[in-house]
C-alpha positions in Angstrom: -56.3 -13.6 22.9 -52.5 -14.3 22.5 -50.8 -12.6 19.7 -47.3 -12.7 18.3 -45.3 -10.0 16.6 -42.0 -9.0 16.0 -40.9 -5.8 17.7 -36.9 -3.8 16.3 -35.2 -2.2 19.5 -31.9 -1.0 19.4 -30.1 -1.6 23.4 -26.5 -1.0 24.4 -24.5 -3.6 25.7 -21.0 -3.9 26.6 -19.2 -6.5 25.2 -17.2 -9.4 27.8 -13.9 -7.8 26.8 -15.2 -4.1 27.8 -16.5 -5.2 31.3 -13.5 -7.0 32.0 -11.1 -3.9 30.5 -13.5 -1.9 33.3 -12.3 -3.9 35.9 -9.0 -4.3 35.4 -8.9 -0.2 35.6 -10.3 0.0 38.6 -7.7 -2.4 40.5 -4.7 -0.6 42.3 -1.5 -1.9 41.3 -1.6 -4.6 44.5 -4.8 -6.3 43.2 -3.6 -5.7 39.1 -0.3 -7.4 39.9 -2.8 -10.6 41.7 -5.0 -10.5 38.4 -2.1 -10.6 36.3 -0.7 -13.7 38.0 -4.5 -15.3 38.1 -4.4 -14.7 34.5 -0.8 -16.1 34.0 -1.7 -19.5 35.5 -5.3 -19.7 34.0 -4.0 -19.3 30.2 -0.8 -21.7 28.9 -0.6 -19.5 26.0 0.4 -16.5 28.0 3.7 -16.1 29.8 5.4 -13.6 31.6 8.6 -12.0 31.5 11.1 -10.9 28.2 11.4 -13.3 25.7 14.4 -14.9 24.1 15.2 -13.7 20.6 13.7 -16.2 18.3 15.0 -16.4 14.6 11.6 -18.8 13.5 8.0 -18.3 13.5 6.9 -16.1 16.3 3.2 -14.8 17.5 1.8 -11.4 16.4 -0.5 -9.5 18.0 -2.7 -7.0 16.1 -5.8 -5.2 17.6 -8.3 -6.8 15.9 -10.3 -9.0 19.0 -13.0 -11.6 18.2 -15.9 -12.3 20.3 -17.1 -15.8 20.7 -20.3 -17.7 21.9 -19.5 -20.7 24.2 -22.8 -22.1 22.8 -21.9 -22.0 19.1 -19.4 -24.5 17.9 -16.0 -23.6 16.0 -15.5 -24.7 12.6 -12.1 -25.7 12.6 -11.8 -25.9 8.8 -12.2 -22.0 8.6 -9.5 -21.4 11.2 -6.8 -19.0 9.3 -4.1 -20.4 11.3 -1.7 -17.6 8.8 -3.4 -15.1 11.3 -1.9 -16.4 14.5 1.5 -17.0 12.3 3.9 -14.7 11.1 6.7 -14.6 8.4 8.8 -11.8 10.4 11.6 -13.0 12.1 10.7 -9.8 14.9 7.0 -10.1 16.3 5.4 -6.4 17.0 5.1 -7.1 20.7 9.3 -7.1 20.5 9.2 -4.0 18.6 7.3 -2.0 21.4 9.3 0.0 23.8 8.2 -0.2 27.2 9.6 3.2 28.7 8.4 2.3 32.4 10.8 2.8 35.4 11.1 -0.6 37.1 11.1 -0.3 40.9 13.9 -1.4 42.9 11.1 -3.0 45.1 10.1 -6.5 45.3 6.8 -7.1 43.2 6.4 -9.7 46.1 5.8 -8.8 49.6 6.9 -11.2 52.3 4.4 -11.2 55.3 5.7 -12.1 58.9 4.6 -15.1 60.5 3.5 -14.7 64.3 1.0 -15.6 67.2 -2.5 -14.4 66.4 -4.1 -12.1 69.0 -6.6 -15.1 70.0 -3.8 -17.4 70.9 -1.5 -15.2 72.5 -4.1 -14.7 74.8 -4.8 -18.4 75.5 -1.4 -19.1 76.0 -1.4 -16.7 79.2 -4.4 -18.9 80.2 -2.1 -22.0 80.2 -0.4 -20.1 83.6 -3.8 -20.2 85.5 -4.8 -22.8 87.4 -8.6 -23.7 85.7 -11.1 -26.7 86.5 -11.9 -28.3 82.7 -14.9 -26.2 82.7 -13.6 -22.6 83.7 -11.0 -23.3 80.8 -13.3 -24.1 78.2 -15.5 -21.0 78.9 -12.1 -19.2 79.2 -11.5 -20.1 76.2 -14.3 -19.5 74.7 -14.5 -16.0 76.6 -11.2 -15.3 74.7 -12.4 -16.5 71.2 -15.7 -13.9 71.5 -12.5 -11.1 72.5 -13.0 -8.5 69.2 -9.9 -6.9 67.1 -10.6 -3.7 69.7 -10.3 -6.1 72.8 -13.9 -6.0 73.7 -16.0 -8.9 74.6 -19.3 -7.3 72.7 -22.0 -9.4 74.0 -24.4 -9.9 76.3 -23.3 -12.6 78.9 -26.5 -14.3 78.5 -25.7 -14.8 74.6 -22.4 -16.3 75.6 -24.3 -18.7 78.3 -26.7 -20.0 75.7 -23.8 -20.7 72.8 -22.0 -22.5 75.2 -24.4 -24.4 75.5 -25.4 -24.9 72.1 -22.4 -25.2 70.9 -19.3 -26.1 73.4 -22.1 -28.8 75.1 -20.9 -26.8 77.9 -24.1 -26.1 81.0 -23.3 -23.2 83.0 -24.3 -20.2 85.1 -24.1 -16.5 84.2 -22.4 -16.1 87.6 -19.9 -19.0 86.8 -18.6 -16.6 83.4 -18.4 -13.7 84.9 -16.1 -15.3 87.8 -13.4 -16.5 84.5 -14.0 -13.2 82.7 -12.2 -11.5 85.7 -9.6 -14.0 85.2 -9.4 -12.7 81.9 -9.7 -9.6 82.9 -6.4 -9.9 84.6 -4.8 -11.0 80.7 -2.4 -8.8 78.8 -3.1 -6.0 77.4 -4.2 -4.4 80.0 -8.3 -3.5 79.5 -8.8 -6.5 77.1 -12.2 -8.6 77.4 -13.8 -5.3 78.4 -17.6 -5.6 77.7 -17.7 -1.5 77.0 -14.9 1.5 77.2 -15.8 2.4 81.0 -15.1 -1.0 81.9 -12.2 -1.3 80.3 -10.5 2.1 81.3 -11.3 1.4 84.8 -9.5 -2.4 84.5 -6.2 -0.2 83.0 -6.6 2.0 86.5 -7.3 -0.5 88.6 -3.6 -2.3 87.3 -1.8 1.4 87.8 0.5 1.9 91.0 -2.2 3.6 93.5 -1.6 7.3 93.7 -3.9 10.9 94.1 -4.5 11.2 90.4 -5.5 7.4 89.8 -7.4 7.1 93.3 -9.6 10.5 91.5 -9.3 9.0 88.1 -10.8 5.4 89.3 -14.1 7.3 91.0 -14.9 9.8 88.3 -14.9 6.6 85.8 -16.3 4.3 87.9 -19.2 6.9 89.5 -19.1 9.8 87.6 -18.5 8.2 83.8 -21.6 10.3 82.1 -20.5 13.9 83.6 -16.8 12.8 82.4 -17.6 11.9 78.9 -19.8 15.2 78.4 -17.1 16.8 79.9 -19.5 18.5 82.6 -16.2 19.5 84.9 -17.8 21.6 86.8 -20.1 19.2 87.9 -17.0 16.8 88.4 -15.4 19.7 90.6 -18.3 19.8 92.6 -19.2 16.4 93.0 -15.7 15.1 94.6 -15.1 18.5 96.1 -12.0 18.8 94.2 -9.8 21.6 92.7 -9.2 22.7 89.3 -5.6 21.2 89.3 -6.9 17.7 91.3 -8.7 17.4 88.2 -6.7 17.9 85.6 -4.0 15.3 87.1 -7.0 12.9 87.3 -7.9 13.5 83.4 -4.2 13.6 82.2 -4.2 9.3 84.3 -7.2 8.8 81.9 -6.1 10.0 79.0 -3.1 8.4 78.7 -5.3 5.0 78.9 -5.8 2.5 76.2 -9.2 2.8 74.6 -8.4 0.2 72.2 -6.0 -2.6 74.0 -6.3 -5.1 71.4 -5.5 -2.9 69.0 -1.2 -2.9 71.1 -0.9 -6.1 70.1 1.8 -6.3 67.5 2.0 -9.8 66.7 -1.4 -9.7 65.4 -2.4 -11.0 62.5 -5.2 -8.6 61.1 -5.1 -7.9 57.4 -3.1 -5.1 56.7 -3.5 -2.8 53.8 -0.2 -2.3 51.9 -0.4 1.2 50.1 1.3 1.0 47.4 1.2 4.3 45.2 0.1 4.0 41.2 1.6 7.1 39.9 4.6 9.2 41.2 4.5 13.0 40.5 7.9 14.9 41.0 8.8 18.6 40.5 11.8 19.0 38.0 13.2 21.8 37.3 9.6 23.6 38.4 7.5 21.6 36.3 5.3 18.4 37.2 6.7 15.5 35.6 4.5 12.3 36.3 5.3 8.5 36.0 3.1 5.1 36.5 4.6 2.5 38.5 6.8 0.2 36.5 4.8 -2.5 38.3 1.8 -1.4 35.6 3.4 -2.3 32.8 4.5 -5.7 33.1 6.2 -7.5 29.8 4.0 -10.9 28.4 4.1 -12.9 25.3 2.4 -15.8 23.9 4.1 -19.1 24.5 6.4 -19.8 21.9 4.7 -24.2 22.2 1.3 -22.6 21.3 2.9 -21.3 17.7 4.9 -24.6 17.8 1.2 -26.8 17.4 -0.1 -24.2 15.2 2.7 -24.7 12.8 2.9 -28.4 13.6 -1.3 -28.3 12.1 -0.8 -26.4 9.0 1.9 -28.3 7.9 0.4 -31.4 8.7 -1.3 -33.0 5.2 -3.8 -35.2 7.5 -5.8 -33.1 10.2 -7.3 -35.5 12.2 -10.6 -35.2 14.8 -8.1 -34.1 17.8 -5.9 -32.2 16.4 -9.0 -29.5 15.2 -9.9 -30.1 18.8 -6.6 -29.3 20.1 -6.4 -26.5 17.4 -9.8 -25.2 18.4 -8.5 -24.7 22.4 -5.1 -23.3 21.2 -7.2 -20.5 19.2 -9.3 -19.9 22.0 -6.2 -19.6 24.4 -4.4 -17.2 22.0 -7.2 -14.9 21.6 -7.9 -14.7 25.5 -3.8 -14.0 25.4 -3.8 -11.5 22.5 -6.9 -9.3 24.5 -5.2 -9.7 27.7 -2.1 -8.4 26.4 -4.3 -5.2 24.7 -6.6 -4.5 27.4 -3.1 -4.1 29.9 -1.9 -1.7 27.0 -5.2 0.0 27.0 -5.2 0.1 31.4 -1.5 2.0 31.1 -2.8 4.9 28.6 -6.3 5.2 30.6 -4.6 5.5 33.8 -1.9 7.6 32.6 -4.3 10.0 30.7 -6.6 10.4 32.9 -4.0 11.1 36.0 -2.1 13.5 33.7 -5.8 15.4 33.6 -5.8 15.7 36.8 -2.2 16.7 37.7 -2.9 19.8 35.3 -5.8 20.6 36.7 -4.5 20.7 40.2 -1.1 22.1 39.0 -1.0 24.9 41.6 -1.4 22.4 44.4 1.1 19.7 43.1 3.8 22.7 42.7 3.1 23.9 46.4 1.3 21.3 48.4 -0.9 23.8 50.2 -4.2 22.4 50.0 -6.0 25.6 49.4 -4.6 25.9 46.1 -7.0 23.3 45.2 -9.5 23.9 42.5 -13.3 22.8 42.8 -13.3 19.6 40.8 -15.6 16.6 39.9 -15.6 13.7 37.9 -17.5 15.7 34.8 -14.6 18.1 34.8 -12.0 15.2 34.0 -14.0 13.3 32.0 -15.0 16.0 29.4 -11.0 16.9 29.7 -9.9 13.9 28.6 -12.9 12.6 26.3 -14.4 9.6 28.3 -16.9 8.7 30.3 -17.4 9.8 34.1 -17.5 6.0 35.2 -13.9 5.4 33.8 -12.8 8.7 35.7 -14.2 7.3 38.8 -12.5 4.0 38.6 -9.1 5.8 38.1 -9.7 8.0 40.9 -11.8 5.6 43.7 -9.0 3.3 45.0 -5.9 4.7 43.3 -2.8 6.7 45.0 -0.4 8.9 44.1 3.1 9.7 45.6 3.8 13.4 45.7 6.1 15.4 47.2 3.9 16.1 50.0 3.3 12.5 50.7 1.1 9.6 49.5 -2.2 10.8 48.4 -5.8 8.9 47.3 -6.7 10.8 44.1 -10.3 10.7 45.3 -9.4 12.9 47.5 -8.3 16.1 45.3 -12.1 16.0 43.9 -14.5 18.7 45.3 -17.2 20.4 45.0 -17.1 24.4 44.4 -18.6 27.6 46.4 -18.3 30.6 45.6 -16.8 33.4 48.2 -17.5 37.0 49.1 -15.5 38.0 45.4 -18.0 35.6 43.5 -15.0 33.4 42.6 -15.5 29.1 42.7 -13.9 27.9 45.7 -12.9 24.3 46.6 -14.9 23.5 49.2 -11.8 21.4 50.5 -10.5 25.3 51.7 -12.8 26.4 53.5 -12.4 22.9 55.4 -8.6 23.9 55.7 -9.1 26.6 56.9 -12.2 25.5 59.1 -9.7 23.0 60.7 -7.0 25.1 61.5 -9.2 28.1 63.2 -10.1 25.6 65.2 -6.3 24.2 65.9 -5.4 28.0 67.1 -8.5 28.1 69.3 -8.4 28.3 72.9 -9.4 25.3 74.3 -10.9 26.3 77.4 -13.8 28.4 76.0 -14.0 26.6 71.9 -15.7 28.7 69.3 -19.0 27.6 68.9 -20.4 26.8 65.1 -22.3 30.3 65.1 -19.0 31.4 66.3 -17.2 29.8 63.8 -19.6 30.8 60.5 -19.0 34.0 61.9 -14.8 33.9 61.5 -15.0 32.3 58.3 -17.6 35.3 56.8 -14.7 37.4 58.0 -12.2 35.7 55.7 -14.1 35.5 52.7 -16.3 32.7 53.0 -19.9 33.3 53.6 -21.4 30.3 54.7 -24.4 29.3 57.3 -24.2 27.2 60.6 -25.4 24.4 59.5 -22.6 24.0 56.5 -19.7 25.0 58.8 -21.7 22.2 61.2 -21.2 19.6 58.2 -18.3 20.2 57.4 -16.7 19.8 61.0 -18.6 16.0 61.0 -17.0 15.6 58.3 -13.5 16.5 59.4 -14.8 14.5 62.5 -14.1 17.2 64.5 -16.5 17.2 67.5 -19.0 20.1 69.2 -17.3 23.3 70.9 -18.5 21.6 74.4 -16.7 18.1 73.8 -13.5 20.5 72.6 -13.2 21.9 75.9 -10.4 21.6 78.1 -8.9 22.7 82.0 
């Protein structure tokens, strides 16, 4: 039997404004400065850049936001158009300092034009002489090339989708034929299938001598023993010496294992790091600054006020002009948050790195990464009274210039462990120090991880295997056996 009743239950929600402040926290200054001008284009009643002094009616922002429905309708006879009006002959917004240092960088960055990797590659086609159907599964060879250089698929796969889609009928035998012709393409090593293939392409293009004659048959017969770096084994099997082999290894490792990656005319997206914050050391204390790029200056458009004024003082309000008073409201409000929720990004991201910079004074003042303190989120947050998810959106894709270089603020959080004096650690020292013992080691017999959890006991830090084996993955520092060298 169906019954109906009415149930009270209180839920948390956050408002559209809130989610959308969230996100605008979380963008770096590169994506903030793309929002900005998204925002700029998408609203007529927001502009950018310092206004003319104006001796009439002007905007007024206060912080007082409304929230609308898109499904409720707007009453245009209860619109207070005194709100959006002023009788000052100085808005607020001109009142408000803006004490940010503006860079002497260009807010735009120009990108160079050039030959992608793909095409620089079919233009050396163009110098081989190709029947119609070589070229096209040349070509199409070249398109399947990866960022790396590789050609990562099974020749069978590339038989069957050029077929499918080139209309192209052909024979495994008849692709690999034109992938030795690309083979033959600069860089040196690109359209290799795996790395063995293409370090023993780059050999095979080296002026013949001892160490590449050796080099060419440990890759080509001996690849296994010579990635696991079994050189006994290697000694043994080409009845060699000690030195033979070590000119052999010194041809390979000066090798390519990424050939496309020489290209410089190509066109992969690059990552622009552009730091957030600057922290400099004046006169020994840490003195921190956002990037002027933050804080850029916006108004409302001065037309907006002009057909608000133009409504009020009109005696008959027709049908389109409450329409055209109703979007004008809308636009304004959208304009007015904007403006507050950029006011309220600056102080979040300025609070919340200042928090941090104190915490980690000792490193900021010295740079040596073992004067960092154990540190999470939580620490932060409670610092500076908000919640750990704002925290992580300052910290997650943020940087930070420092006298020590640029710096991703994730990267000065850590968890703590306590040494042989019971005191909290940063478990970013003990990986300091982890990576420099192994630095100093002797690379002909590398400390082992038992080895290693042994040396660091010795300096304070007791800590098992298995962490000190963590850790090194982490540092991706490989085994003691993968360390070794002749």
């Amino acid at each position: 039997m169906l019954k109906q009743h009415l149930q009270f239950k209180l839920s948390q929600k956050l408002s559209p404004q809130q989610i959308q402040l969230m996100k605008l926290i979380q963008l770096p200054t590169q994506a903030f400065e793309q929002r900005l001008k998204q925002e700029l284009e998408e609203n007529p009643a927001l502009e950018g850049g310092k206004e003319e002094a104006l001796n009439d009616l002007d905007s007024e922002f206060d912080n007082s936001s409304e929230e609308y429905n898109d499904n409720e309708s707007i009453n245009t006879d209860d619109i207070n158009v005194d709100e959006y009006l002023s009788d000052d002959e100085i808005p607020e917004y001109r009142t408000q300092a803006n004490n940010y240092s503006s860079d002497d960088e260009e807010k735009t960055m120009p990108y160079a034009a050039g030959t992608s990797f793909t095409q620089y590659l079919i233009n050396q086609l163009n110098t081989y002489r190709l029947t119609d159907e070589e070229r096209d599964i040349a070509e199409f060879l070249v398109g399947s090339v990866d960022e790396s250089g590789y050609i990562r698929r099974e020749i069978s796969d590339i038989m069957d989708d050029l077929a499918f889609t080139q209309n192209v009928y052909t024979s495994e035998e008849a692709i690999l034929k034109v992938l030795k012709i690309v083979h033959q393409l600069d860089p040196a090593g690109v359209g290799a299938r795996n790395l063995q293939e293409c370090l023993s392409i780059q050999l095979h293009r080296k002026n013949k001598t001892e160490d590449t004659d050796l080099a060419i048959a440990i890759i080509d017969k001996a690849f296994d023993q010579f990635t696991k770096k079994h050189y006994k084994k290697l000694i043994q099997k080409f009845n060699i010496t000690e030195e033979q082999l070590k000119g052999a290894i010194t041809e390979i490792e000066h090798l390519n294992p990424k050939p496309g990656g020489s290209y410089a005319g190509n066109n992969r997206i690059v990552e622009h790091v552009v730091p957030d914050f600057a922290i400099k050391i004046v006169d020994g204390e840490l003195e921190l600054s956002l990037n002027g790029r933050n804080a850029p200056e916006l108004h409302v458009s001065r037309e907006y006020n002009n057909m608000l004024k133009g409504y009020k003082d009109s005696k008959e309000k027709s049908k389109s002009q409450k329409d055209a008073v109703m979007f004008i409201k809308q636009k304004l409000d959208a304009a007015k948050w904007f403006i507050e929720a950029i006011k309220q990004r600056q102080q979040t991201l300025f609070v919340t790195m200042s928090a941090i910079m104190h915490y980690q004074k000792d490193y900021f003042l010295t740079g040596d990464e073992r004067n960092l303190k154990p540190m999470i989120l939580k620490d932060i947050a409670d610092e500076i009274s908000m919640d750990v998810s704002t925290v992580s959106r300052v910290a997650n894709s943020k940087y930070v210039d420092t006298p020590y270089g640029t710096k991703l603020i994730k990267e000065f959080f850590s968890e703590s462990m306590k040494n042989d004096q019971g005191e909290d650690v940063s478990t970013r020292e003990i990986k300091k120090i982890l990576e420099t013992v192994i630095e100093e080691e002797n690379k002909k017999k590398p400390l082992t991880d038992e080895t290693l959890a042994s040396i660091l006991k010795d300096k304070g830090y007791p800590i098992a295997r298995r962490t000190v084996a963590k850790y090194r993955e982490q540092l991706d520092i490989p085994v003691a056996r993968l360390r070794k060298k002749i």
